[in-house]
N, C-alpha and C positions, 0 to 999 in steps of 0.2 A: 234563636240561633245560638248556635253551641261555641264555635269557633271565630267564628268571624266578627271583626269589629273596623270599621271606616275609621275609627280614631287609633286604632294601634299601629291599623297598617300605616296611615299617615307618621305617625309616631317613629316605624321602623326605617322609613323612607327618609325622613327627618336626619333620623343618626345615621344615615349611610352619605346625606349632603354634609353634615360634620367631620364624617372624619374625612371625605373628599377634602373639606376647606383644611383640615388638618393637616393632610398632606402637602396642599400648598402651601401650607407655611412653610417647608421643607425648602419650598423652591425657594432659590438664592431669585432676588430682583438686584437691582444694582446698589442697594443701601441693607447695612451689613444688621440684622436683627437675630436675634439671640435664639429665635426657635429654627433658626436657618438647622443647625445641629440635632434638633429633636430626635427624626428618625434614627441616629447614628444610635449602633449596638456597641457595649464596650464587653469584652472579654474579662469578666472581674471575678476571683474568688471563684473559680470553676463553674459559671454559667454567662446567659450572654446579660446585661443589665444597660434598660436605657442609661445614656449621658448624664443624664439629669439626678441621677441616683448614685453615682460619682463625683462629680463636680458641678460648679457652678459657673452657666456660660452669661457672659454679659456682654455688651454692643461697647467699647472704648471709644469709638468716634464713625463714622459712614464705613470708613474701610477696613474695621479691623474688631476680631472676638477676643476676648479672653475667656480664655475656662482656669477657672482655681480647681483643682483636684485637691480632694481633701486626704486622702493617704497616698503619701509621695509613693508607696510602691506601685503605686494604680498609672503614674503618670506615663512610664512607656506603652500600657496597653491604649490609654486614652489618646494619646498619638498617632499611634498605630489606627485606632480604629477613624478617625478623621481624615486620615490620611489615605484609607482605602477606602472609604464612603465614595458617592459616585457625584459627591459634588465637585471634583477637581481640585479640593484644598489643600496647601502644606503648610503645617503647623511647625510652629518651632518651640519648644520647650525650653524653660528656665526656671529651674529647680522646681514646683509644683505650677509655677503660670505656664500655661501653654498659649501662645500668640498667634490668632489663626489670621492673616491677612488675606483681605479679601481682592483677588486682581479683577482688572475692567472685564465685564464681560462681552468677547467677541460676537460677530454676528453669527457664528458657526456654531458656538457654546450656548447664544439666545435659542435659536432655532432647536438643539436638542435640546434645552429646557422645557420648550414649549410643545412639542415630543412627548415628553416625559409628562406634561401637563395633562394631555388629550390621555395619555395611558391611565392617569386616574380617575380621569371624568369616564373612562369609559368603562372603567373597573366598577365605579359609583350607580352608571348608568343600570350597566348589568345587574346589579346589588338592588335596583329598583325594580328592575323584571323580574329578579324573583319574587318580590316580596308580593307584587301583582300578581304574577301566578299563583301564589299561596293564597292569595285572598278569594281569588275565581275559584279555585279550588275548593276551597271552605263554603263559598256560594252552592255551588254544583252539589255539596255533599249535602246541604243543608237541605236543597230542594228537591233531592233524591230523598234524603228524610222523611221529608216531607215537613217539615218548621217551615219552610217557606213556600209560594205558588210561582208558577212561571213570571208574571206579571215583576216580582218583588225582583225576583232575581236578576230578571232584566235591567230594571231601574239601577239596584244596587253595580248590578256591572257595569253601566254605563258611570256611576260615581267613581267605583275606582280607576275607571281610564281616565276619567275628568282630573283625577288625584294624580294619577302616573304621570299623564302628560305636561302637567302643571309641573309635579317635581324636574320632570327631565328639561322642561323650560327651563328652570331654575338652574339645572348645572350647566346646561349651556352657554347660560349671562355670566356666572362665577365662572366659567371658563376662557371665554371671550374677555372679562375682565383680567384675569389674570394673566393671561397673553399681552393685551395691552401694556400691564404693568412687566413684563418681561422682555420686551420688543424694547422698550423706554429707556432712548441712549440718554 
């Protein structure tokens, strides 16, 4: 078989539940951690450049970030772009520390987190059907080829649903879990 491999597509399916969980780190829960900022774009030196490649964010106590900006001219874009990120935070700036306090989260602000949650799992979800389709695809081509018999292709098909459905298990528990952890006054 030319194309198709049980262990890549597993593999592809894999790094599409990472950067699902990746995203969640994104989600604010109620205790303040440092990749809460990650997604955040900054405006630097005429392109857009993750946070993280501008300053450095760290956790000061549950309820509160600091980001050190390492070139003060960076600090009002770095403001700015926290500031209009779609987490609802307002940072306040003092000379290159910026103070992001983190307020209680309501139950109106859980519930669109949790929104926000299902939009990635579903985005992830999606990102797993194709990878299934490409693999069924490479199956079909294969035994139109002729490299494989009806028989194989069968079997093999029925592995990568066994794969698919397993995966999509999978971001359903990480999702349900992190609703949990989001819902958690």
């Amino acid at each position: 078989m030319s194309e198709y491999s049980i262990s890549e597509l597993d593999s592809r399916m894999k790094k599409s539940v990472a950067s699902m969980q990746e995203e969640f780190g994104g989600l604010r829960t109620g205790r303040a951690s440092p990749n809460l900022l990650d997604p955040i774009m900054v405006e630097a030196y005429g392109s857009k450049m993750p946070l993280s490649q501008v300053a450095t964010v760290s956790a000061a106590d549950a309820r509160l970030l600091t980001v050190q900006v390492w070139d003060k001219s960076m600090t009002k874009a770095v403001e700015k772009a926290i500031r209009e990120s779609h987490l609802g935070l307002n940072p306040a700036a003092e000379g290159t520390l910026i103070r992001v306090a983190l307020p209680e989260l309501n139950e109106e602000r859980r519930k669109e987190l949790t929104k926000v949650a299902h939009q990635y799992a579903e985005a992830a979800k999606v990102a797993v059907r194709h990878i299934r389709r490409d693999g069924m695809d490479a199956l079909k081509k294969a035994e139109k080829d002729g490299e494989i018999g009806k028989d194989d292709l069968h079997s093999e098909s029925e592995n990568v649903q066994k794969l698919t459905d397993a995966v999509v298990i999978e971001i359903d528990k990480l999702l349900a879990a992190k609703e949990a952890d989001i819902m958690r006054v």
